[in-house]
N, C-alpha and C positions, 0 to 999 in steps of 0.2 A: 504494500500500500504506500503512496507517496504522497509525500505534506497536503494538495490539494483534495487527494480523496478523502485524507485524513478529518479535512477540517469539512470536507460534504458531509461527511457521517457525523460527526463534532455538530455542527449547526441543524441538520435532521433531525439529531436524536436530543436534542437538550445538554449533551454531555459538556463541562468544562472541560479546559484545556489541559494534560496532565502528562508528561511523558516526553521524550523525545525519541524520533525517531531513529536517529543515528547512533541512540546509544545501547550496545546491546543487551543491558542488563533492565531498561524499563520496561516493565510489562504494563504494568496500567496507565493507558491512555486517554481515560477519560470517563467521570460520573456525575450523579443526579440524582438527587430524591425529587422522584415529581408522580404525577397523578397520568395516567394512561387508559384509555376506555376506564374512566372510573375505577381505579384499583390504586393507590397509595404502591408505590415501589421505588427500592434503589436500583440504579441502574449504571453498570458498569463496562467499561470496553476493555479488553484485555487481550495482549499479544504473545502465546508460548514463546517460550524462552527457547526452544530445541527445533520447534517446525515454523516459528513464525504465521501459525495460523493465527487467525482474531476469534473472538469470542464474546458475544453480550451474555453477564450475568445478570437475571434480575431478581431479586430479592422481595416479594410481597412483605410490605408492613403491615397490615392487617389483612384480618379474612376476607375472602373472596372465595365465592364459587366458581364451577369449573367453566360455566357460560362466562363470566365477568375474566377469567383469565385466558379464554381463548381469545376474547374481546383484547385483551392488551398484547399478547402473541401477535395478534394480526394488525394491531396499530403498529408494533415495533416492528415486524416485517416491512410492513410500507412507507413507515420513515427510511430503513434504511434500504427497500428497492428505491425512493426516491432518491438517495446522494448517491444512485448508481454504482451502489458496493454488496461486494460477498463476504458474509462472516460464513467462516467452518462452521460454528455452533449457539446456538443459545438456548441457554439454560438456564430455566426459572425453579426458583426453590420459594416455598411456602413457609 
């Protein structure tokens, strides 16, 4: 991913600015406690250290059912098909 894509996903996803690119021990590049199809969540971007894939974690802060979390799955999806990037994975934990 390079500084430009960096900061499409950065401004799609609410994420502040966190991490450098060039350095290769930063993994987290950027988070946000914010609100998403109605569901309270942190939300983090994260770069493995060994493959260089990206990764959105997001952390429910309070409950939510499984309709209100597919509802925020599929807004974070379309934030980031909008900055025209590929994460490997994202992983929501309750």
């Amino acid at each position: 991913m390079d500084r430009a894509t960096l900061s499409r996903l950065r401004a799609a996803s609410g994420l502040n600015e966190v991490g450098r690119l060039d350095d290769d021990w930063d993994e987290l590049f950027g988070e946000a406690s914010r609100t998403i199809a109605g569901v309270s969540a942190s939300v983090e971007l994260w770069r493995d250290l060994d493959s260089h894939g990206w990764r959105l974690d997001i952390e429910l802060l309070g409950d939510a059912g499984d309709v209100d979390v597919q509802d925020l799955l599929a807004a974070v999806r379309a934030e980031i098909e909008s900055a025209g990037v590929q994460v490997d994975s994202i992983v929501c934990r309750r």
